[in-house]
N, C-alpha and C positions, 0 to 999 in steps of 0.2 A: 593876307587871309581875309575873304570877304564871305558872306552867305552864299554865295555859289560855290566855293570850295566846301562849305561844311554841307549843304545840299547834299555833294557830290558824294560825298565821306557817307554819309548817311543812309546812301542807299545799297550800302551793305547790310543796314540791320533788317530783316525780314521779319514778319509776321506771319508764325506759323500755321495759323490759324484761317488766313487768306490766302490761300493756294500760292504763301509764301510770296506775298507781293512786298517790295518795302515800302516803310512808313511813309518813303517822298512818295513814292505811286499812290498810296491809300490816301494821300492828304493831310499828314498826321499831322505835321511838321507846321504848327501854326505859325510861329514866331521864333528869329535866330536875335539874338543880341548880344555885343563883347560891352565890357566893361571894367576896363583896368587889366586887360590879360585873362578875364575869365569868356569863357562860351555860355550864354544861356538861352539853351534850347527850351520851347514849349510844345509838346506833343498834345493834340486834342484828341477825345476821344468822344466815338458818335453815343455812348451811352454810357450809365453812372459809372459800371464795373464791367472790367472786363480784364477776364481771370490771368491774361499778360501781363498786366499792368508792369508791373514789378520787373518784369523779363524783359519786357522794352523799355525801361527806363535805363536801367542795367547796362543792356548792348548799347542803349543810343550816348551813352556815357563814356563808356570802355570804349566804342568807338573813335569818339571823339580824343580821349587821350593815347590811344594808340595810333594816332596820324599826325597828334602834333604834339612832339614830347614836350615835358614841362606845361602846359598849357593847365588850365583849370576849367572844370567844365559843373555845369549846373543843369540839370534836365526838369523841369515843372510839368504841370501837368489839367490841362481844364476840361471841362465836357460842353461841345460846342453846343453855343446859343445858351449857356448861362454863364453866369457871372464865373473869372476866374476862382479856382480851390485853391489849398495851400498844396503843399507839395503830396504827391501820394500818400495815403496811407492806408491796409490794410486791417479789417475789424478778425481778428486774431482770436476771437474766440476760443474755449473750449470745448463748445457744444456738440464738435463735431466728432471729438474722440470720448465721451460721455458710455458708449456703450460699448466699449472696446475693456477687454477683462485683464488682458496682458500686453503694455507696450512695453517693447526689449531692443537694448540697443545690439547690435551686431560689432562690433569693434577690433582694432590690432593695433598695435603699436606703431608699425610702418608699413607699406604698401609692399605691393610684394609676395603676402600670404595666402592668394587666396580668399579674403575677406567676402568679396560679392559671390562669388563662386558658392561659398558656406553658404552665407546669405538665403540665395535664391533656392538651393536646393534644401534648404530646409522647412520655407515657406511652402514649398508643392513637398515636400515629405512631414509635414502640418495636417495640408489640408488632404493627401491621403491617409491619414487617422483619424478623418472625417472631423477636423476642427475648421472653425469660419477662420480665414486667416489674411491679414493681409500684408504686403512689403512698400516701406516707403524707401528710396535709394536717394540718400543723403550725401552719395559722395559728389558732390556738385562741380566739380573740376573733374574727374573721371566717370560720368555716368553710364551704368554699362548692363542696366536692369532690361534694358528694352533691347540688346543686340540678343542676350541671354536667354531673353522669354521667347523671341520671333515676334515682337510688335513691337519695331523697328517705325513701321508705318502710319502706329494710333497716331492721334492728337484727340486729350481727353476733352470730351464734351463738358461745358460750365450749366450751372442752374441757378436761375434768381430763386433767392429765396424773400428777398424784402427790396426798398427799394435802395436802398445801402449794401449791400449784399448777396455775395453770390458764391456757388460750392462748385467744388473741381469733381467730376465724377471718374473714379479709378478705370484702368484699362481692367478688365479681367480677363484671363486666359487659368489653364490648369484648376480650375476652383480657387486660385488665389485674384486679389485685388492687389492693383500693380499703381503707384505712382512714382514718377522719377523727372525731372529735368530734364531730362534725356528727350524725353518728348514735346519736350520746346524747342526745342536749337536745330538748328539744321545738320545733317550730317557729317562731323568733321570739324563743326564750328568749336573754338575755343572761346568757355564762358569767363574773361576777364577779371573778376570783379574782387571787390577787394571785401574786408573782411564784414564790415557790418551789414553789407547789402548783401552779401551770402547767405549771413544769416538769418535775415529777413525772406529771401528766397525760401529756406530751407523748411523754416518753421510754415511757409505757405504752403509748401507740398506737403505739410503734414496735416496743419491745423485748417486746411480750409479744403479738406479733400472731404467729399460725402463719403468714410467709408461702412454705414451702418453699424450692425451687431458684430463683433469677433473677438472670437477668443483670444489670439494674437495677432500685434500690429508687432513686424518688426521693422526694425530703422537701420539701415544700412550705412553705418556711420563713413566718413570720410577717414584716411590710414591718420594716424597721430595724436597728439592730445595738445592742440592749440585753441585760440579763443571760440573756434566755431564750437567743436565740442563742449567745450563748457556754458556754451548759449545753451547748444540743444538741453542738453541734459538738465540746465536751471528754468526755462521755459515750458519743456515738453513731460509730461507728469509721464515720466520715465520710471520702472517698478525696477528695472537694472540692464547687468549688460553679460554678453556674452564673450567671450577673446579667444580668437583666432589667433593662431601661431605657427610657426612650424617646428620642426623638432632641434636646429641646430643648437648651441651653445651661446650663440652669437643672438639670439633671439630672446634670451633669458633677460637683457637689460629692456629691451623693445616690451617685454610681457611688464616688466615691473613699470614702466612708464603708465602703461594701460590700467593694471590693478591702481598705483598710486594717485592715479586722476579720479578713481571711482570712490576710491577708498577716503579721497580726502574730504577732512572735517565739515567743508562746503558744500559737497555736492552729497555725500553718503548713499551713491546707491549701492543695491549688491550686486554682488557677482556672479550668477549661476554658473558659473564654470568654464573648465576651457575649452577647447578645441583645437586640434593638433593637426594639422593640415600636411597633406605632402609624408605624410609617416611613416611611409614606406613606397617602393615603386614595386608594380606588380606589373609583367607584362600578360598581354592580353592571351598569348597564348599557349600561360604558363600560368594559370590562376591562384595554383596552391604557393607558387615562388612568392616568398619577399625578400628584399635586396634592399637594405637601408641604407639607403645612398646621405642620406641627409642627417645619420647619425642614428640611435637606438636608444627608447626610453628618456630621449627629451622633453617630451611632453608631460609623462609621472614625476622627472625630478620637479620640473614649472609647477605641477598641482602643486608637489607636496610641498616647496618652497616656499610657495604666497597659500596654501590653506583653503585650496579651492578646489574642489571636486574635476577629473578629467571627465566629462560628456561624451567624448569621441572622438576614435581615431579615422581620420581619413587618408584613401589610398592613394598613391599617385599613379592614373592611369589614363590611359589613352581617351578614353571613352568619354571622360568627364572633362579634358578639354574639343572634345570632340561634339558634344551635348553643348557643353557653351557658344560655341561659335556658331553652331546651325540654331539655334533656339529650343532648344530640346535639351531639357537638364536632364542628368545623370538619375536624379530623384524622382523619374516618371520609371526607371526601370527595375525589373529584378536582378539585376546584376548585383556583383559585391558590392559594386559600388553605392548603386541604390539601395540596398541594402545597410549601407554604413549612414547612409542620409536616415531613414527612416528607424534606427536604432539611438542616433544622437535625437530625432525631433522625441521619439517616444521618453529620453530622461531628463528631457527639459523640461517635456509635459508635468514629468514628478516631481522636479523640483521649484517650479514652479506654484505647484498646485499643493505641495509640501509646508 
């Protein structure tokens, strides 16, 4: 193994930002050096910040341990023609969520539910009841904010604010403000990375996004209740969280996972309530039918179990995976569907503001 192998390895990591050139083409790659079994790479960068950072240290890292297993890898980091820096680090501020009135996590116990799906349609059935709103998509190994919306193809513009500093400015579409991950990676790309650099990722599409004035910031949490979740939520001045579910039986331990992480003595945020995903299947061309394929009144036992108000039931229908995958959510329509979006955003708005 010599620097022309790791070169080589290298020029898979792209930069999204430059019509997707990699870092060997751009120059990045100032310095390769092994030392005892480790790789340490140094990336330059033509100026103080730049709102990848993070995301290329990441891939250039994950790369490198995925081409030569067991290996050890060190990624640094300098700004050409001054003196080397210490290893990244990002100014994390609060400043940026300052005038944001309600941030709410979106949450489930496991993947599976429908999570982002709620997610998104509630953020554009927000900002149809004419609230400022915006969605951060936290699930960072699954990112799926930007297939959902139809801006598949942004890449958010950065803004110096000093000279230490710089803010990610959101996509917008529907009246909502969109950030996600999603819109760093190439399409298809698997983000590698292990747990503390996720969370550091994470908490940067939150905390260093310009997203002005808004009523609601919601967080599109990742399915589970592992160390990332309990970063976000001890990090991010989180007012509480929402849980997604679906109606089975089987889903009842997966809901307590979710209330027990919110609930515990550590973290204490609240709960505004559930939401019950998939609650019946409705076909399209049989509107008044339901057919409860997934069981009946799952969702009212899960309230009244854990003590926690049912928000809303949602249908299972054609439409709303049909709105996901073209980019057009269910919750721009008057269907039942969007209907049932715009009836759970209207009792969040209450209990919230309750």
């Amino acid at each position: 193994m010599n620097k022309e192998d790791i070169l080589k390895m290298l020029t898979e990591v792209v930069h999204p930002a430059k019509e997707s050139k990699s870092i060997v083409e751009l120059g990045m790659v100032e310095d390769i050096q092994f030392d005892n079994g480790k790789v340490i790479v140094t990336l330059a960068f033509p100026k103080r910040r730049d709102p990848l950072t993070e995301y290329l240290v990441g891939s250039t890292r994950a790369t490198i341990i995925r081409n030569i297993p067991g290996i050890e890898a060190e990624v640094k980091t300098i700004v050409k023609d001054e003196a080397p820096k210490k290893k990244a680090g990002l100014d994390l501020g609060l400043e940026e969520v300052e005038g944001i009135k309600h941030i709410i996590g979106v949450a489930s116990g496991k993947g599976g539910v429908g999570k982002s799906t709620v997610a998104v349609n509630l953020a554009i059935a927000l900002a149809r009841l004419g609230y400022r709103v915006g969605l951060a998509d936290a699930d960072i190994y699954g990112p799926s904010v930007p297939m959902m919306t139809g801006t598949e193809e942004e890449i958010p513009a950065a803004e110096r604010i000093s000279d230490e500093k710089e803010v990610i400015i959101p996509v917008e579409k529907y009246g909502v403000k969109w950030m996600s991950i999603g819109y760093f990676a190439q399409r298809g790309q698997a983000l590698s990375w292990r747990g503390p650099l996720a969370c550091h990722a994470l908490k940067q599409m939150i905390l260093q996004v310009r997203w002005g004035e808004l009523d609601f910031l919601l967080i599109d949490m990742p399915p589970g209740t592992g160390d990332i979740h309990i970063s976000l939520v001890n990090d991010i001045p989180m007012e509480g969280a929402l849980i997604v579910t679906t109606p089975q039986n089987v889903a009842i331990s997966d809901v307590e996972k979710g209330v027990s992480m919110f609930r515990n003595e550590n973290i204490n945020k609240r709960i505004f309530g559930l939401v019950e995903n998939m609650a019946w299947f409705t076909p399209e061309e049989l509107p008044e039918n339901r057919y409860y394929i997934f069981g009946k009144g799952g969702g009212e036992q899960m309230a009244a179990k854990y003590g926690i108000p049912l928000l809303g039931q949602i249908p299972l229908v054609q439409s709303i995976r049909e709105g996901g995958d073209s980019g057009e959510p269910a919750a721009l329509s008057s269907r039942p569907d969007g209907v049932a979006f715009v009836t759970l955003a209207s009792r969040l708005v209450e209990a919230a503001e309750s």
